[in-house]
Structures are given as C-alpha cells and as structure tokens.
N, C-alpha and C positions, 0 to 999 in steps of 0.2 A: 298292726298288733291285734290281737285278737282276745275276747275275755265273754268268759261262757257266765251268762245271768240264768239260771233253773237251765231250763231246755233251750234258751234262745242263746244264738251265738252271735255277737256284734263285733263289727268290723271298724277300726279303725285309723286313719291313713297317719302317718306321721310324716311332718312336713321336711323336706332337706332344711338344713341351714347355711350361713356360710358367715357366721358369727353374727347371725340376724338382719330382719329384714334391714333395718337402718342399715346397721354396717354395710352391708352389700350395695344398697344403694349410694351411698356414699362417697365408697369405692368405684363405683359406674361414672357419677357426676365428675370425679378429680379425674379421671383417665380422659374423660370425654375433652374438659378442658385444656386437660396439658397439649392432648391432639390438636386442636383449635388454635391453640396458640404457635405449635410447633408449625403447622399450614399457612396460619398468616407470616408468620418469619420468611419462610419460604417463598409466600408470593410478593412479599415485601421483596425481598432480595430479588427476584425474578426483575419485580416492577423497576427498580433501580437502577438492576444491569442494561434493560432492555433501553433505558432514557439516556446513556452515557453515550458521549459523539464517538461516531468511528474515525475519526480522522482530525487532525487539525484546520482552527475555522483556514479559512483563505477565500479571496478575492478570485474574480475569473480574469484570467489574462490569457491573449491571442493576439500576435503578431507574425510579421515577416519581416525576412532579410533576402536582401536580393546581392547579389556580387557582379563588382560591374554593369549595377542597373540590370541584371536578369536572376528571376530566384532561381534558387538555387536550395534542387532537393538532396534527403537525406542530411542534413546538418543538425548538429548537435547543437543545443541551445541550453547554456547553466544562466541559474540566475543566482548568484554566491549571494547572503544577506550582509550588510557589512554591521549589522550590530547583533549578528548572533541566533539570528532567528533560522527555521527550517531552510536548506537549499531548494530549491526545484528545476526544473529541467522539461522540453520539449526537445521535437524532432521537426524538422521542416519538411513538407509536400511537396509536390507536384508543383504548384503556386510559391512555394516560399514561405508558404506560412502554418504557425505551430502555437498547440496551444498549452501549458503549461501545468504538471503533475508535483506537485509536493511530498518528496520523503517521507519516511518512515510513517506510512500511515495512509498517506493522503488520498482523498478517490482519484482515481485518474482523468486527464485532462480538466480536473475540477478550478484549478489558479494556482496562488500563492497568496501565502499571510503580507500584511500589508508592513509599508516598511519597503528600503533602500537598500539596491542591490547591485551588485557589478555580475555583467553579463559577459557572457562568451561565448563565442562560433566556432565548431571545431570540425572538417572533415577531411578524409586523405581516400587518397585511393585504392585499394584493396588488392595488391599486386598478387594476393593471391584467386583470386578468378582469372587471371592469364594462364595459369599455372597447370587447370585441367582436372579435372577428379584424380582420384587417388588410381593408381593401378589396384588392380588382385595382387595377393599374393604370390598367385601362382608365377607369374613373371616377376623373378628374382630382381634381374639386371633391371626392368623399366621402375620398380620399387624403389630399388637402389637409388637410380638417377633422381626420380622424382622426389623422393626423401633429400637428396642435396642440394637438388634447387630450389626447395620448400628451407631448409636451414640459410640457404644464402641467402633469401629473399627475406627471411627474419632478422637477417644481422643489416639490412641496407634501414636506413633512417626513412621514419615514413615520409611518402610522397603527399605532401599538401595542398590541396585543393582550396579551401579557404586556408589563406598565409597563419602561416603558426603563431603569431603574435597576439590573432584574435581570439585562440583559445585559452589566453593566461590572460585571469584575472588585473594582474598587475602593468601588463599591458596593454589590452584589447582597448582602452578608453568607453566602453561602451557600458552604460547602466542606465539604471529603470526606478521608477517608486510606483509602489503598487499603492492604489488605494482603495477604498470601501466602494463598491460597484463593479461595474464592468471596465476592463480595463484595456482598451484597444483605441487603436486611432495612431495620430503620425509618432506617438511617444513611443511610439512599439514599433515600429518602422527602423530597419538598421541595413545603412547601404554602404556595403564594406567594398574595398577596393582589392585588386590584385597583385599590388605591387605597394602593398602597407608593410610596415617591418613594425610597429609599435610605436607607443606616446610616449 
C-alpha cells in the first residue's frame, strides 16, 4: 500500500495471512502429527507382519526304507498324524533315504510337528514310459494307436513295487513319534518286505 506524507511517498508491505500467524501454525503442528502417527502405524504393522512364522513350528526328521533289505529309490513316504495335526511327506533317494516336508506351509525338507503318526510307502511302476513319446499329429494311424494303448494302460490296476498294503494307513503297520530335536536313527528305519499283504 502506498500513502503520500507532503512530497514523500512511503511504501508499505502488507503481510498474507491465513487466519494468522497462530492459526497457521497450528494447522502445520496437527498435520505434522497426524503424519507421524499415521508412519508409526505403518511401520508398526510392517514390524509385526515381518515377526510372524512362515510355516508351521516342526521337528527335523530323516529316515530310510529299504525293501527286501535293499533301498529302494523314488518311494513315497506319508506320515498321517493320528491326533489331528499337519500330514507330511518325503521322497526316498538313491540310498533309501528321505527327509520330511510339512503341508500347507511348511519349508521344505524342514520335519514335522511333533506328535504320533502312521506312515506309508507307496510306489508302482509307471507303465507308461514303455509306451514311448507321444507321435505328431501328423501320423493319424500311429496317434491313433498310441492314444489306445495309453487308455488300456490307464484302465489296467497299478503295478506295485512296494506291495499296496504299505501305502494304507490302516494297513502298512508302520508309524513314527516325532519329537523335539532331530529326529533320525533306527526309529526311522523301515524294512518292508515283498510279499507283505498287511496287519
């Protein structure tokens, strides 16, 4: 604004406002806050997700099964809980021996939660690798063919390698208690026979 005294002309600034100094400051202080608090929320909930376990606790368990006194690779290993708890499962080596992943979660090859379980042995033999790759399409007839002995080889009952007895719970006779530590030695040791029909 400007305001003429005789001959001298004086200048003067007029300040913004924004419903004054207080107010404004005020305003600055509660936004500041509200942020602050909204960040610590945030890294609170960050903090909390990142402590949460990824998996179910469980014990380390590693065993073999041998058949007929020799292992015996690629078999399937369930360990059923009989009071309710996670299942878990391996797969046998080269050696016979496997070491044990827990469902819905669990790290792999990490155990099983502890606790009493009925185990199982399951494998057969894959009649379809006799069978050969698939033709091209281009050869109608050998398509043909091979698509009908791929259906007849699916309607024949699987070929068992370890006796089917061992893969049902209710048969196989065979279980485990896992417990707190490591869990290996002769109690994980299972020498299934070939000419077993079940208990």
């Amino acid at each position: 604004m400007r305001r003429r005294c005789g001959n001298t002309v004086e200048s003067k600034m007029t300040e913004p406002t924004w419903g004054g100094h207080g107010s404004f400051t005020r305003s600055f202080i509660h936004c500041s806050r509200v942020m602050a608090i909204c960040l610590f929320a945030v890294g609170l909930a960050l903090a909390v997700g990142c402590g949460r376990s990824t998996g179910p606790a469980v014990e380390f368990v590693e065993g073999v099964v041998l058949l007929d006194g020799q292992p015996i690779e690629g078999a399937d290993v369930g360990f059923s809980p009989v009071a309710g708890r996670l299942a878990a499962y391996g797969r046998t080596d080269s050696a016979g021996q496997f070491r044990l992943t827990t469902g819905q979660g669990g790290k792999r090859l990490a155990g099983a939660p502890i606790g009493d379980y009925a185990v199982t042995v399951t494998k057969w033999r894959n009649r379809l690798e006799d069978l050969g790759p698939r033709p091209d399409g281009a050869d109608a007839k050998a398509l043909a063919e091979w698509l009908a002995q791929e259906k007849a080889i699916g309607d024949m009952p699987p070929d068992y390698i370890v006796p089917k007895a061992y893969g049902d719970k209710a048969t196989s006779g065979l279980k485990a208690t896992v417990k707190s530590g490591r869990n290996v030695g002769p109690e994980f040791r299972y020498e299934l026979k070939g000419d077993f029909t079940g208990t």
